[in-house]
C-alpha positions as CSV (number, residue, x, y, z in Angstrom):
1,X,5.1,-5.4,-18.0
2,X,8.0,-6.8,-15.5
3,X,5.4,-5.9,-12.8
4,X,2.4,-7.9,-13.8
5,X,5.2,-11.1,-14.8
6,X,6.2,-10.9,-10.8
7,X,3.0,-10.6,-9.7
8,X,2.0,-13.7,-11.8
9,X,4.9,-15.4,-10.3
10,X,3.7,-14.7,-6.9
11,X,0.2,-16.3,-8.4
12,X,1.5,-19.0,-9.5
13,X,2.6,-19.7,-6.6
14,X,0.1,-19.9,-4.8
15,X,-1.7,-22.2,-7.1
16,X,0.9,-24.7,-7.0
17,X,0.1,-28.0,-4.8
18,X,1.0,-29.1,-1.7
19,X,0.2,-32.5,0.3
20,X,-1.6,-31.5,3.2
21,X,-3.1,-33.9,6.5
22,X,-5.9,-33.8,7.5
23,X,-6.3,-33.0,11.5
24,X,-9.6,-32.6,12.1
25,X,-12.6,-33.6,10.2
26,X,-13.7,-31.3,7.1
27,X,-17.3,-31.6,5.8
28,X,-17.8,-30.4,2.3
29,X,-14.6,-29.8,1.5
30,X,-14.8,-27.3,-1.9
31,X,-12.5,-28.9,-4.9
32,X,-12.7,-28.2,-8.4
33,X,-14.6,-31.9,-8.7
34,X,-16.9,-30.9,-6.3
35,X,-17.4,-31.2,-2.7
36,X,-15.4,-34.0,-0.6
37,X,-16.1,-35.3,2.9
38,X,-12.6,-35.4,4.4
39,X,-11.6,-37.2,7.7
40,X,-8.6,-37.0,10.4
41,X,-5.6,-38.3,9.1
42,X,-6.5,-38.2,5.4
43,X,-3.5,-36.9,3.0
44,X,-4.6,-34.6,0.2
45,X,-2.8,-32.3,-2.6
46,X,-4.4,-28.7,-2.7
47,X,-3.3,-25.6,-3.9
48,X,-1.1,-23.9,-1.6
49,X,-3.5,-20.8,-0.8
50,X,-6.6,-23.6,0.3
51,X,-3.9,-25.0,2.8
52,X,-2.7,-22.3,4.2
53,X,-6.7,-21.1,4.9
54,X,-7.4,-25.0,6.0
55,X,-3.7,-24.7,8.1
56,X,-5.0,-21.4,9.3
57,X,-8.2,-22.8,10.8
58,X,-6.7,-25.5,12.6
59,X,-8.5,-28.0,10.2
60,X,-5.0,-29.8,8.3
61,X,-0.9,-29.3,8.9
62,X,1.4,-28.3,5.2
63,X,3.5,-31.6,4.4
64,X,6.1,-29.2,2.7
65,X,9.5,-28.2,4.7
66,X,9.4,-24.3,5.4
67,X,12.1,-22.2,4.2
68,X,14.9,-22.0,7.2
69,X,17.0,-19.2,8.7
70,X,20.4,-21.7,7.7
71,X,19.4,-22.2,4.0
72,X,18.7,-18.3,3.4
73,X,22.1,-18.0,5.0
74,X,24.0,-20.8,3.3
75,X,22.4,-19.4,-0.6
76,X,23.7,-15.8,0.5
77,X,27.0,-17.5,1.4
78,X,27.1,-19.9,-2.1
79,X,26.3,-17.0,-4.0
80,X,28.5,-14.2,-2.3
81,X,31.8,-16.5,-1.8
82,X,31.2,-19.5,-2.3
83,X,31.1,-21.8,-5.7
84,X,30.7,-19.7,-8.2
85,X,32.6,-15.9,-9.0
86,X,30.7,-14.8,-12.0
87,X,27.9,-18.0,-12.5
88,X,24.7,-17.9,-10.8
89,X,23.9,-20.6,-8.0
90,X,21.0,-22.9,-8.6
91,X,17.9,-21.5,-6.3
92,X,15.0,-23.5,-5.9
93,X,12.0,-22.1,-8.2
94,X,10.0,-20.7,-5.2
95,X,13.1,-19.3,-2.6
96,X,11.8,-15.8,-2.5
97,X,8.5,-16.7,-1.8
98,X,8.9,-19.3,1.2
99,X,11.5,-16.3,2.2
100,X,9.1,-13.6,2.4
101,X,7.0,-16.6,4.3
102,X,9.8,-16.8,6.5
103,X,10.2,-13.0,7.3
104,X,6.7,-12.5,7.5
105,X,6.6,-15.3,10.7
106,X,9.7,-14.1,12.3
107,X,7.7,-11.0,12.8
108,X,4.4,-12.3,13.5
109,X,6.3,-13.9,16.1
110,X,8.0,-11.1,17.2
111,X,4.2,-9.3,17.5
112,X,3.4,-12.4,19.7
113,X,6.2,-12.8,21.7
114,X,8.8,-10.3,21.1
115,X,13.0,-11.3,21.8
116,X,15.9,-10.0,20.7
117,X,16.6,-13.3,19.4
118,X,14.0,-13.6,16.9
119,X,14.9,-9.9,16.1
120,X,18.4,-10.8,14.9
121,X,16.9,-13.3,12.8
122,X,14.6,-11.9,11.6
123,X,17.2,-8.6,10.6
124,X,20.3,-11.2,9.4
125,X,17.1,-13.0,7.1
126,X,15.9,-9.7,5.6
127,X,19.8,-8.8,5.0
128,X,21.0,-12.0,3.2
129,X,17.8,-12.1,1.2
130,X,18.4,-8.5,0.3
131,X,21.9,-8.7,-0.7
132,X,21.8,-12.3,-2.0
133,X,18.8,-10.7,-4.9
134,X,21.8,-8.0,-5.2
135,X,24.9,-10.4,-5.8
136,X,22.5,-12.4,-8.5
137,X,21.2,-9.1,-10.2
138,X,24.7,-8.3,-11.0
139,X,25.6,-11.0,-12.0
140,X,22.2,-11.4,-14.0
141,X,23.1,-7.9,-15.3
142,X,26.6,-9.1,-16.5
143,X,25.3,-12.0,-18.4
144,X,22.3,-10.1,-20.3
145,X,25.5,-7.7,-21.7
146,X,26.6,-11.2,-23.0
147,X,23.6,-11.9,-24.3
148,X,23.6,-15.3,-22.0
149,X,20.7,-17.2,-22.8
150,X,21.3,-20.4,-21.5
151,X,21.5,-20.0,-17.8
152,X,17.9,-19.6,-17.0
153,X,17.7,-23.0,-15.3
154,X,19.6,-21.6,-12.7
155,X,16.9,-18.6,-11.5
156,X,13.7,-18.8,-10.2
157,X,10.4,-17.6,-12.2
158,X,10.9,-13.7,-10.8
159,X,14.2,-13.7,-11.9
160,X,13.7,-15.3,-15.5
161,X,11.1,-11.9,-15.9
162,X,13.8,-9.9,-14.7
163,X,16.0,-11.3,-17.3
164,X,14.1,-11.7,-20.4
165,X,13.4,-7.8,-19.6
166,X,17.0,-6.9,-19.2
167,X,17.7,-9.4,-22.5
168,X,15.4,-6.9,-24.8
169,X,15.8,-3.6,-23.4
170,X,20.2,-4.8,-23.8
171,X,19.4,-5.6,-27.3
172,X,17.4,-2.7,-27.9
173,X,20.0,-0.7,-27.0
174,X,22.6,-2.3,-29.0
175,X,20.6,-2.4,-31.9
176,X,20.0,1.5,-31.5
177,X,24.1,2.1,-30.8
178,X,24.7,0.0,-34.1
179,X,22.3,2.3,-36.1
180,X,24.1,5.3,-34.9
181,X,27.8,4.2,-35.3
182,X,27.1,3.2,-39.1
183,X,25.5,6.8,-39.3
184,X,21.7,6.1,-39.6
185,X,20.5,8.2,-37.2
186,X,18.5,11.9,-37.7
187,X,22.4,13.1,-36.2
């Protein structure tokens, strides 16, 4: 079940909407109203999969600032030392999807034009994303023991499935612990 809740996250996603301009002309434009003529210049909200195609064929430019190299690094280093010892930081609702965004164009552009620089970037991103999710499961693990149920503000939509799984399978297994320390279990 926690698989098909992260796989809707990623869907989500991609539905969501983002203002995108226009740089070439677009006949027929396909929206759920029907078609649209659309010229240079114009501004439009779409769902983030139709402007990445659009982006992709050179037709309109994302208005939405890209996940950067800094922020990944400045979360890991919030998270890991920084604000908070046993309290999850705040992410933003879709951080581990514009980071796997960002990882996979650090190594499309390491295909294109490969440099050590981008290398280390692209390495340092993949390590602070990775151990960043690790700081904030254990700490996600910690506050499921407690039965925490108000700090699911601060986590984004993969991590709230992550939780509310870890929530019922901890209660579960209290439940079942209770049952056999006041001696109703088949012993």
């Amino acid at each position: 079940m926690i698989k098909e809740r992260l796989e809707l996250a990623k869907l989500l996603y991609q539905q969501k909407r983002v203002k995108v301009m226009f740089i070439k002309d677009y006949p027929a434009l396909p929206t759920p109203a029907g078609f649209m003529n659309v010229r240079r210049g114009d501004e439009l909200e779409l769902p983030r999969w139709q402007a990445k195609l659009l982006k992709a064929m050179g037709y309109a430019d994302v208005r939405e600032a890209p996940l950067d190299i800094g922020h990944i690094n400045q979360q890991h280093f919030r998270e890991r030392r920084g604000e908070s010892a046993g309290q999850l930081v705040p992410l933003q609702s879709d951080f581990y999807s514009k980071a796997g965004e960002l990882v996979a164009l650090l190594n499309s552009m390491i295909r294109e034009n490969p440099s050590s620089a981008i290398i280390k970037d692209r390495e340092g991103a993949e390590r602070n994303i990775a151990d960043l999710a690790e700081v904030r499961l254990g700490k996600m693990l910690r506050l499921a023991q407690a039965g925490e149920r108000g700090v699911m503000d601060r986590m984004t939509p993969e991590e709230v499935a992550l939780y509310l799984y870890m929530l019922e399978g901890i209660e579960a297994w209290k439940g079942y612990v209770r049952s056999i320390s006041r001696g109703e279990g088949d012993g």
